[in-house]
Phi, psi and omega in degrees: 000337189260127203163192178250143195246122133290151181292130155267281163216148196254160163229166186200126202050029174094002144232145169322082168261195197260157182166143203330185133291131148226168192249113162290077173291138167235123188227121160299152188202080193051225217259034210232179156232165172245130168249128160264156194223100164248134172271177152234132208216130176014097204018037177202144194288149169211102182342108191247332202198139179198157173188168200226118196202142182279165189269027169228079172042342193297165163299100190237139172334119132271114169299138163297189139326315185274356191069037190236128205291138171194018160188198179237152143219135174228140210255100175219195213279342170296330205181207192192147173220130185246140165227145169244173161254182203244154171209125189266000000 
């Protein structure tokens, strides 16, 4: 699981949208893995969301870019789902 992943395409509520290219970094972290989310602005990568999560379902912080919470995400061994929230 740990590597770099690309975005193929994205959806947001069960549609498809559109969006910079981006990268799923996956890095082991002891028993935990850290997931990054990168985009790219004006050729060069930029963190937009990253959070650190054990492979059982709990719930872990995700951060923006500014280090400010702005969503859950869990992670367990079938699969993963991230929810953010909108922030104004």
């Amino acid at each position: 699981m740990a590597g770099k992943w690309r975005l193929k395409h994205q959806e947001v509520v069960g549609k498809e949208t559109g969006s910079n290219p981006r990268a799923l970094v996956i890095t082991p972290s002891g028993k935990s893995l850290e997931f990054a989310f990168i985009v790219t602005v004006n050729n060069a990568p930029v963190v937009s969301l990253k959070f650190t999560s054990l492979l059982d379902g709990a719930e872990a912080m995700i951060a923006g870019s500014d280090g400010k919470k702005i969503g859950i995400a869990k992670v367990a061994a079938e699969g993963f789902q991230v929810q953010t929230s909108s922030r104004g």
